[in-house]
C-alpha positions in Angstrom: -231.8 114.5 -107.1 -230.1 115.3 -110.4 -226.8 113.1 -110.2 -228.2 109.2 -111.3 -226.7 107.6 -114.0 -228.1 105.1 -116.2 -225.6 103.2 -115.8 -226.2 103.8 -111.7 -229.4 102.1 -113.0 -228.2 99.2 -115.2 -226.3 98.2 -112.2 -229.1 98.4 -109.6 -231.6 96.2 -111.9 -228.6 93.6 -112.2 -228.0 93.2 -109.0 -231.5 92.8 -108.3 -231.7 90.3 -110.5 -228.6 88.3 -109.1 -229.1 89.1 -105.4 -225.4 88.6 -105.5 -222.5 91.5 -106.0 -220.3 89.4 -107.6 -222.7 87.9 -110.2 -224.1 91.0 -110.8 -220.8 92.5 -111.1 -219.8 89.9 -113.5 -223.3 90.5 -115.7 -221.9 94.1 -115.7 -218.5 93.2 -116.3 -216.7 95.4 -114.1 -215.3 94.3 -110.6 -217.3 93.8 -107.8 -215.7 96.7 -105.8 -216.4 98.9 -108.7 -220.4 97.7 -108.4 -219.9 98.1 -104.7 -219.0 101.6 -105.2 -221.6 102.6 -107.5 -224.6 100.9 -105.6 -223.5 103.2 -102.3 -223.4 106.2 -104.5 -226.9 105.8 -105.2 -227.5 104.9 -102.1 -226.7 108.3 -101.2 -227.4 110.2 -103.7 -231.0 108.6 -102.9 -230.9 109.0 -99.3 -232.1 105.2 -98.2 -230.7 101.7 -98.3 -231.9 99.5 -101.8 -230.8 96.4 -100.8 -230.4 94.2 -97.4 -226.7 93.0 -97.4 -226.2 89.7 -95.9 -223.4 87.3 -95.6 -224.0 85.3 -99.1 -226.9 87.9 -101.0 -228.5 90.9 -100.8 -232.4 91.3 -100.8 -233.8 95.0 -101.8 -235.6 96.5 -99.0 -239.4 97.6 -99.3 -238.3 101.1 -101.2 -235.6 98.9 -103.1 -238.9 97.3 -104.6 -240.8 100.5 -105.5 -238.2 102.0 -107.3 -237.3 98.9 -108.8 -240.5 98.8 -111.0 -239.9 102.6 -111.9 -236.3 101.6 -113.1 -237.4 99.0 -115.3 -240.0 101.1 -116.6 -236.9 104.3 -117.2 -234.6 101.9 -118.8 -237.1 100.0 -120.7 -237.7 103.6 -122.4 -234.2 104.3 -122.8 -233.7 101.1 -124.8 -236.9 101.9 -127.2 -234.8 104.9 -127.9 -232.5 103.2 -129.7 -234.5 100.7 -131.0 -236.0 104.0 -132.7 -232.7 104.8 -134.2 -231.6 101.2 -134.6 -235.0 101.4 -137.2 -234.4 104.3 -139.2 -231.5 102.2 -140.3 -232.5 99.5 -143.6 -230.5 96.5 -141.5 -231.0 95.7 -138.3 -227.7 95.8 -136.4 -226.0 96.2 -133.2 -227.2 93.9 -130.2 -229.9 91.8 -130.7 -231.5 90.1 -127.7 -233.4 86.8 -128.7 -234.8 83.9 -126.2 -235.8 80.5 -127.4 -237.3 77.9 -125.3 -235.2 74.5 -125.1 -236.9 72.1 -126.9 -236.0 74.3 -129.8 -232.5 76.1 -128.8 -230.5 73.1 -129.7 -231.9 72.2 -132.8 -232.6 75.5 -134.6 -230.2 77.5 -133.6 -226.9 76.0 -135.0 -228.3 76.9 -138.5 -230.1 79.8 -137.3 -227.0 81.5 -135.9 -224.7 80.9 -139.1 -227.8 82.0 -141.4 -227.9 84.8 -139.4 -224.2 85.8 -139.6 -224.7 86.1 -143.4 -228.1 88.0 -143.6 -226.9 89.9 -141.2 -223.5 90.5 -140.8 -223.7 93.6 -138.8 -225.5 91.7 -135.8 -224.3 91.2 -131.6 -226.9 88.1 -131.3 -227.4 87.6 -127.8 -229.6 84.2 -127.0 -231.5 83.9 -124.0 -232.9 79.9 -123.2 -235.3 79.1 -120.6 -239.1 78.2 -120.7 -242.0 80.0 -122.2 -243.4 82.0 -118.9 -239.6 83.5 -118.4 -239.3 84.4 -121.8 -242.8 86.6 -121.7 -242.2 88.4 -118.7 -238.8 89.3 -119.8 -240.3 90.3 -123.7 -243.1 92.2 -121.5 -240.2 93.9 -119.1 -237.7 94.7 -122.5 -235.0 92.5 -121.2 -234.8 90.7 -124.7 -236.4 92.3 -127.8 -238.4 89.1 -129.5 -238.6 84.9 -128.7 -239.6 81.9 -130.3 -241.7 79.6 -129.0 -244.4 77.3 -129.2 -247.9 78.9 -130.5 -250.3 80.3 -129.1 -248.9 82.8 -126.6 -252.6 85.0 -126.8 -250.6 87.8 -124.7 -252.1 91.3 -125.9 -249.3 92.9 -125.8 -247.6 90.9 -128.2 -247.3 90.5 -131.9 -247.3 86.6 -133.1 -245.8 85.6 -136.4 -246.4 82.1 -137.3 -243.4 80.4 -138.9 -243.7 76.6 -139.1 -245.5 73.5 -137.9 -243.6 70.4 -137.0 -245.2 66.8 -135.7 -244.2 65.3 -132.1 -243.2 61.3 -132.7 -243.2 58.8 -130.6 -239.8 57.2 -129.3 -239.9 54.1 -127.8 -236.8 51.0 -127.3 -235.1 50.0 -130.6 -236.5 46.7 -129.7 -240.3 47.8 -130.0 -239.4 48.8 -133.2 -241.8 46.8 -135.0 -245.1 46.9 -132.9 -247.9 48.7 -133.8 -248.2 52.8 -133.0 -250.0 53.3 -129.6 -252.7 55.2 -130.2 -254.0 58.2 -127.3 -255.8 55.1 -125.4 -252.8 53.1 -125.4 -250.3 55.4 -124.8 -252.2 56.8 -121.8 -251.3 53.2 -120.1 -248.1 53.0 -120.9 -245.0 54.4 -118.9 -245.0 58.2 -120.6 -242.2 60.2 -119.6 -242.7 64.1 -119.9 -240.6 66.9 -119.5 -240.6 68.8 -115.7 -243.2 71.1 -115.1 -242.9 74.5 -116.1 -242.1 73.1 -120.1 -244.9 73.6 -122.9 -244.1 71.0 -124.4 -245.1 68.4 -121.4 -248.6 70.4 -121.7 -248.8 69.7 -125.2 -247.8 65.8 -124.8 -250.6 65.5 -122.0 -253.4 67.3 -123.9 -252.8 64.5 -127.1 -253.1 61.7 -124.6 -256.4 63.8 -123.4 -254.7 63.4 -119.7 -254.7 66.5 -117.6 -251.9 67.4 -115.3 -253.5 64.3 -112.4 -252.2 61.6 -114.7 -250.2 59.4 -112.6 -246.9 59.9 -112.2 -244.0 57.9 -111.7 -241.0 60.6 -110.5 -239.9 60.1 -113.8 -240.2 63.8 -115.5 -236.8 65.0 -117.1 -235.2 68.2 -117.2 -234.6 67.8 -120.8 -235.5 66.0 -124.1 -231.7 64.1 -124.1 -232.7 62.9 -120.5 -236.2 61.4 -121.7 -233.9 59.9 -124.8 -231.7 57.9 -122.7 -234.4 57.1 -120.0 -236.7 55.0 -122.7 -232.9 53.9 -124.0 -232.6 52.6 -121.0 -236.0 50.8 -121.3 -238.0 52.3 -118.3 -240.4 53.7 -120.6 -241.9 56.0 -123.8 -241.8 59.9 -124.8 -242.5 61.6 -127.4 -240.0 64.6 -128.8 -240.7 67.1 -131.4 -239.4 66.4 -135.0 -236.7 68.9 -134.9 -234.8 67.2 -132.3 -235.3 63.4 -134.1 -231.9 63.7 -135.9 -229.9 64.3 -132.8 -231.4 62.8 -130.3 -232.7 59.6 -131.5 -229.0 58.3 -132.4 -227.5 59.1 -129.0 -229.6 56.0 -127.8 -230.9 52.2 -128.7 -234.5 54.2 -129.6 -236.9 54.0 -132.3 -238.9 57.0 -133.7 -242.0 56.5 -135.0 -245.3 59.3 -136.6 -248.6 58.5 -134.8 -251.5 58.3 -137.3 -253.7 61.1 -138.4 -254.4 63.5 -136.9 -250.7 64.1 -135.8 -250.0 66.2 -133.0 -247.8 69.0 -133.3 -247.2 72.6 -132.7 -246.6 75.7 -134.6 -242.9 77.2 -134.4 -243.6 81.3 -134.4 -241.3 84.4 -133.2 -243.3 87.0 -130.4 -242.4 90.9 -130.2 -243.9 93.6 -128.4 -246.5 95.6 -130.7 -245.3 98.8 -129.6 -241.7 98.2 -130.8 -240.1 100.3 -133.6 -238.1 97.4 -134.9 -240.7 95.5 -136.2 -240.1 95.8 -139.9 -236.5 94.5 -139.2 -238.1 91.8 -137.1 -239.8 90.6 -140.1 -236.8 90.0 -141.9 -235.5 88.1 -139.0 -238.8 85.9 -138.7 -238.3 85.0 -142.2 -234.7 84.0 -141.6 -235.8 81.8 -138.7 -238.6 79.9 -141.0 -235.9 79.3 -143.5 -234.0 77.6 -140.7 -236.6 75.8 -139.8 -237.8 74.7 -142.9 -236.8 71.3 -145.0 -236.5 69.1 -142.1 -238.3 65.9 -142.4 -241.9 65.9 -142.2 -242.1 69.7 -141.6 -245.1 71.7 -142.9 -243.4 75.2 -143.5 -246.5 78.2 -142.6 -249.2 78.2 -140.0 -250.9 74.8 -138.7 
């Protein structure tokens, strides 16, 4: 077996991913006959089926699976490859894979991306959103090469750089303006509304009101901080949002913001990389460029919490 490509490769892990030809074929950017082809000729050149083709996806087949884990594992190495040359070089440039979870991605990373551009000019930035869990399997897997998130991760594997610590405030109807700040008792009978499952930021929200995940619900979770926004807008209720997101959200509605008394909560804003990759001097200089971002909003405390 001496004729796979890694490109054969690249193209098998996509469309295992996508379970689709064309959206793989589209992740690859070739046509989906072209994918079509090339799948086959591993096929072949393999001797077995990969994948299950059915009338609207394709499911790998029990070998698809093993050999699955040993391609991720082949082109995870490959890519450390040039990560090794990518660091013998004083900039970092070329493609830079980054994920951010989405209560940051829209407020960092409008400033982030044009500070970027300048430090360095030489970089393809390619940003991945989603939540925290998706973002650790992928660093762990070398799909994207660092993320920021919300502190603590406490993964082994990775390296955790603290960056800055923001408070979460409370937003409630323009009209309750003037009332006085709910504390944790308080707020754990009014109407909260949290993000979905699945977000970090709905953990952290719960574990200030000291409610675990039984507190009772009212089907009222959102998908994302705007949503929460407009619902207590709307007057069905109270959320809290991180600071970051204060200036553009709390003018899309008729909301108030307001700081809870001491102790505040809050989270630290960090970047996560695998220990064992090469580029970690250069991710340094990118961490720094991300607290720089992040720093001189209002009420931000700039270093670790």
């Amino acid at each position: 077996m001496t004729n796979l490509t890694i490109k054969q490769l690249r193209y098998f892990e996509a469309l295992a991913k996508q379970h689709h030809f064309g959206r793989a074929a589209a992740v690859c950017s070739i046509s989906q006959p072209a994918l079509s082809v090339q799948i086959k000729d591993l096929e072949t050149e393999l001797g077995t089926a990969l994948f299950e083709r059915g009338p609207r996806q394709v499911r790998l087949t029990s070998f698809g699976e093993d050999f699955a884990l040993r391609v991720r594992d082949i082109l995870r190495s490959v890519d450390e490859l040039g990560d090794i040359a990518r660091a013998a070089q004083k900039n970092l440039v070329g493609r830079f894979r980054i994920g951010v979870i989405p209560t940051i991605a829209p407020y960092l990373l409008p400033k982030l991306i044009g500070n970027l551009g300048k430090s360095h000019p030489g970089l393809d930035l390619h940003v991945r959103e989603t939540l925290t869990p998706r973002l650790v399997q992928e660093l762990l897997q070398g799909q994207i090469d660092s993320a920021i998130v919300a502190l603590p991760i406490s993964e082994p594997a990775f390296t955790e750089t603290p960056l800055f610590s923001e408070s979460f405030v409370l937003v409630r109807p323009d009209t309750d303006a003037q009332d006085p700040v709910p504390d944790t008792h308080a707020l754990r009978n009014m109407r909260l509304l949290l993000l979905e499952e699945g977000h970090c930021f709905r953990d952290q929200a719960l574990s200030f009101c000291n409610a675990g995940p039984a507190l009772p619900r009212d089907g009222l979770d959102g998908s994302s901080l705007s949503t929460l926004v407009q619902m207590v807008g709307a007057g069905i209720g109270v959320t809290m949002i991180p600071e970051m997101a204060m200036a553009v959200e709390a003018r899309s509605a008729p909301v108030a913001c307001a700081y809870f008394r001491d102790p505040q909560p809050g989270r630290t804003i960090g970047m996560i990389w695998r220990k064992t990759t090469p580029l970690a001097p250069q991710l340094l200089e990118i961490a720094e460029v991300v607290r720089q971002s992040g720093a001189g909003r209002s009420g931000q405390r700039t270093g670790a919490s």
